[in-house]
N, C-alpha and C positions, 0 to 999 in steps of 0.2 A: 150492291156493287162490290166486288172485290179489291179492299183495298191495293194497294200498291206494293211490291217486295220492299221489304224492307231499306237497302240497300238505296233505289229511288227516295224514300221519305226521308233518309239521312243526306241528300245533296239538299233536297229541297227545304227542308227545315233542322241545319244543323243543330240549333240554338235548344232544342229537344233532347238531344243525344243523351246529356246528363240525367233523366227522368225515366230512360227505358231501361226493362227489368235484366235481370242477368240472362232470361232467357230468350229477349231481342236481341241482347247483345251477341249470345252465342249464334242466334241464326246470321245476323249482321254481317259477324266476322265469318263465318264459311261461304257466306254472300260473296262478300269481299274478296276471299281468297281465289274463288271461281272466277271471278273477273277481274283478276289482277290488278285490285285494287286494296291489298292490307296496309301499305305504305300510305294510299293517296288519301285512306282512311286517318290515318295519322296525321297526315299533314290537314285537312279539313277540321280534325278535332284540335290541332294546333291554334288555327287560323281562328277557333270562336273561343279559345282560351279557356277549356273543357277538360283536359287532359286528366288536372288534378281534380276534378269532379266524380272521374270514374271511378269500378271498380277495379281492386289491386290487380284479379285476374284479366281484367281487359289491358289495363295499363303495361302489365307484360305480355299480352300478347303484342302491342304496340309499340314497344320498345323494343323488341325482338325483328321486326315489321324495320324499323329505325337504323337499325343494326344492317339489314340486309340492303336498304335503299341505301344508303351510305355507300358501302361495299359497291355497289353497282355505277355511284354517280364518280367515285372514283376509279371504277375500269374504265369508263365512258370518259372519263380525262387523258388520262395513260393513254388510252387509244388514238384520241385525237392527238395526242403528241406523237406518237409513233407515227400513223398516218400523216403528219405534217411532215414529219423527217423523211420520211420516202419518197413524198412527194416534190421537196425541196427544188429540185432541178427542172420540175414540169413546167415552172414557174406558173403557177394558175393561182388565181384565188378559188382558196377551197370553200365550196359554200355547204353546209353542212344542214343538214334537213332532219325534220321531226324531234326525236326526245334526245338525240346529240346537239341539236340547235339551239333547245328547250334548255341545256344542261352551262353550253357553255355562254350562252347571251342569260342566265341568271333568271330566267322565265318564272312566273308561277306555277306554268305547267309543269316543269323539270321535279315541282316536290313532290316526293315519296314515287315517284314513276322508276317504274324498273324498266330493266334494257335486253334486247336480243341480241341485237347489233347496233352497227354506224353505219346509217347513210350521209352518199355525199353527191353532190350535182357539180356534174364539168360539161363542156363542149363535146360534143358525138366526134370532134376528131379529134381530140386528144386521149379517146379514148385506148388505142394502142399504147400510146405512150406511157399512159397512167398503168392501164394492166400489169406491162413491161416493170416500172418503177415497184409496183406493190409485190411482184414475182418476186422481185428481185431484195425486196426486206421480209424474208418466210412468207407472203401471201399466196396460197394456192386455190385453184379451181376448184370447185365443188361443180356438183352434176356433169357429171364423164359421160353418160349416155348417149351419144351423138344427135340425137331426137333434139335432146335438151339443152346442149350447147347450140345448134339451130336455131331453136326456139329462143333463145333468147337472143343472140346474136344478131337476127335477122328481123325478129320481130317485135320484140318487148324495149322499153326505155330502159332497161339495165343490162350489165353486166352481166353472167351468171355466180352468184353470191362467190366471194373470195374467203375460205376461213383460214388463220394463222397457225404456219404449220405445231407451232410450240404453246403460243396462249390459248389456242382454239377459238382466237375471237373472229368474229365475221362482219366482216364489209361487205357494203352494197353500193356499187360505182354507178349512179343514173346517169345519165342525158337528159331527159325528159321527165316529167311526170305521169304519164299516159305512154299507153304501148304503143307501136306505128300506126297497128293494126287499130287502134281505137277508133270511136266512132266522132272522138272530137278531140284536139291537137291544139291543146293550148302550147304555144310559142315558146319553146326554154329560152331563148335570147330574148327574148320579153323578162324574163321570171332572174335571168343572170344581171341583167344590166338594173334591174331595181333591188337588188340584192345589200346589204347592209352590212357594213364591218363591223364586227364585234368589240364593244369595247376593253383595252387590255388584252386581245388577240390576235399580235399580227398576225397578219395572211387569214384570219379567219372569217368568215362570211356567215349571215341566216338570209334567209328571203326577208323581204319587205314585210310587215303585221299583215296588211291585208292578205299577200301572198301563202304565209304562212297556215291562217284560216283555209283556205281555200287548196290547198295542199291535203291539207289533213281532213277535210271534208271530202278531195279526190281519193284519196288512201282506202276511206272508210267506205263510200258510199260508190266506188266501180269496183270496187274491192268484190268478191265472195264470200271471204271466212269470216266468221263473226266470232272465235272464241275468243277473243279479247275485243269483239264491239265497243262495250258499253264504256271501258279504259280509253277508247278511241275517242268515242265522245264526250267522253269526261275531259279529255284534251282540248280538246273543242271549245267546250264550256268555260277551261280556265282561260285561253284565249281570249274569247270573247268577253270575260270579265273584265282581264287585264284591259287590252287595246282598246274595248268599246266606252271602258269612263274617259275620252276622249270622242266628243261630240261627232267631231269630222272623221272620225273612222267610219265610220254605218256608211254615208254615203262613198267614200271612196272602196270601201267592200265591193257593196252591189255593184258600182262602175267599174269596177276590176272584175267580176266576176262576168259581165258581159262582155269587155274586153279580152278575156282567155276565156270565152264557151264553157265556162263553168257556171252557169246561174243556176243549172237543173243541181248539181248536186251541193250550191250554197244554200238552195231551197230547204231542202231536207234537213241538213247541218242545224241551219235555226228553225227548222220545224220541229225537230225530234230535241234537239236540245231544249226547248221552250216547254215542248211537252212531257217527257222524259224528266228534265232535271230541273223545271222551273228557272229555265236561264232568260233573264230581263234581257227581252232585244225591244227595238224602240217600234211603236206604230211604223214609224217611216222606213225601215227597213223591212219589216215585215211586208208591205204593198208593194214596196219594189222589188222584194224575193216574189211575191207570188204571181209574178210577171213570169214567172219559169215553171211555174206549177206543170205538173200534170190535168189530165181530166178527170172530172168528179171519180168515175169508177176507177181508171189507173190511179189515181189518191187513195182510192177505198182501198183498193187492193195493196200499197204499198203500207198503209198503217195500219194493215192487220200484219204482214210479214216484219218489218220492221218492230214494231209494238213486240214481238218476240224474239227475234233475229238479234236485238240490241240489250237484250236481259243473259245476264251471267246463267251460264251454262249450267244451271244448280236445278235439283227436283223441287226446292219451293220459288222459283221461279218460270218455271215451265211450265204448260198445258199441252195436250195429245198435240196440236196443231206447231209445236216449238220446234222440232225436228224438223218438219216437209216446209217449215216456212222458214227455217236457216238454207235446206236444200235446195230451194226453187231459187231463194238468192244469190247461191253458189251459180247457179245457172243462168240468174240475170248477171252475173256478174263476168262471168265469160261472153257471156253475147255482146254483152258491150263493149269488150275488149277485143273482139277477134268478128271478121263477116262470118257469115253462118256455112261455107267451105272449110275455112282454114278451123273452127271451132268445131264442126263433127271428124274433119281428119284428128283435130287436135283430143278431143275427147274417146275417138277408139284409139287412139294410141296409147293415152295415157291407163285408158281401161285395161286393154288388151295385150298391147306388144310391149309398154315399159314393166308391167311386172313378170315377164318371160325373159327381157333384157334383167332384171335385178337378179331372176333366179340365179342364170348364169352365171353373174359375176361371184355370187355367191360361192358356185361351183368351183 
């Protein structure tokens, strides 16, 4: 049997780490770096008190790795202060979603995680208002194509991304967590009203722990793109660390997760984190996830795509079957998002007439 990539046997058994040779560790770290995770490596070799165990060359690659998460958890500060200042007169609580939520409510998952953007979650009518507000401090539009401002506008729970005309940073203004068009509508006035103030930030908000899991399990698992899966799940995992060494969390999970229609992708979440990363979920939530299971063969079929779909984009983690089983996910992953009208108009478009629109603009 084929061991496991490297990268996997370093969540599951960190306390190892110090004993592998300089040439695990070099595959380790290009592991790592394809799955944007050199930082959360760092912070994992922190967390088992390893660091000075290593060698000098890994320790600067890791310090380097330190340097950059640093840099980032400080844009992701700045930002949300900008973003609060703009926002100032919407009067909203701003409730701030994934590794901006992760960063400024002091999360374990916030360490060594790097950022692309901020997202943030408001009410679908204050959504003019807020656009308005963020125009109005350098925030502009991105995707001009008029396909594309439809397409989100009309039918997805965001915004279409806002980037800053002078920082180049990018905001993502939800409603929802699931697009209209989805196939299940979990409630944002459910998700805003158990929402939590951060402590030492006014006006600042995260979803509820269980919320939070369940979030980031929706992101990953209706999602398509996998090139930062496995970072997705490693989110996940530290989640479930944190929140779960409290007994009464497991069951108010699964109870939340049948309450917002998400069981099928909390399933997965602690299926692939259990088996993937060795993450300790209890008997009893395990039985009450597998109340949402699929059937044996859609099981079979999802952990063969998944099993690779959720491995870092690297040639010693791949096999011939890694490519068409990221693809096929792309594919379930719009289908779930869109009925199958509005997902083949939306797929020749995007094939066919958005890259004849870019040409142009080009022109």
């Amino acid at each position: 049997m084929t061991p496991p990539p490297l990268i996997l046997q370093a969540y599951r058994q960190p306390q190892r780490l110090a004993d592998w040779s300089a040439a695990d560790w070099d595959l380790l770290l290009r592991q790592s770096v394809a799955a944007y995770l050199l930082a959360g490596l760092l912070a994992l070799v922190e967390e088992h008190g390893l660091l000075a165990r290593l060698p000098d060359q890994v320790r600067e690659h890791l310090e380097w790795a330190r340097t950059l998460a640093e840099r980032h958890q400080q844009g992701v500060r700045y930002e949300v202060a900008m973003i609060t200042r703009a926002l100032a007169g919407c009067e909203l609580p701003l409730i701030l979603l994934k590794g901006a939520a992760y960063t400024m409510a002091g999360l374990p998952a916030a360490r060594g995680r790097l950022y692309s953007d901020v997202d943030i979650l408001v009410p679908a009518a204050s959504l003019p208002d807020v656009e308005a507000a963020l125009m109005m401090h350098g925030w502009a539009a991105t995707h001009h194509d008029a396909y594309d401002q439809r397409y989100y506008r009309v039918w997805m729970h965001e915004l279409p991304p806002m980037r800053h005309v002078l920082r180049n940073a990018v905001i993502d203004v939800h409603h929802a967590i699931l697009p209209l068009t989805a196939r299940v509508r979990p409630d944002p006035d459910k998700l805003r009203a158990a929402a939590a103030p951060i402590a030492g930030a006014e006006g600042l908000y995260t979803l509820a722990p269980a919320d939070l899991v369940l979030h980031s399990a929706v992101h990953l698992f209706y999602d398509g793109e996998f090139d930062h899966g496995l970072r997705d799940l490693v989110d996940i995992h530290r989640l479930l660390l944190h929140f779960g060494a409290d007994p009464a969390f497991w069951p108010a999970l699964t109870a939340r997760a049948a309450e917002l229609q998400l069981a099928r992708p909390l399933f997965y979440a602690l299926r692939y984190c259990a088996q993937l990363l060795h993450t300790p979920v209890p008997a009893d939530a395990v039985r009450a996830a597998a109340g949402a299971a699929p059937g044996p063969l859609l099981l079979g079929l999802m952990d063969f795509l998944f099993h690779r779909a959720l491995l870092p984009v690297h040639a010693s983690c791949n096999d011939r079957w890694s490519a068409p089983a990221r693809f096929c996910l792309y594919l379930r992953g719009n289908w779930l998002r869109m009925p199958p009208p509005l997902l083949a108009r939306h797929l020749f478009h995007k094939a066919f007439l958005s890259p004849k629109e870019a040409k142009k603009q080009r022109e």
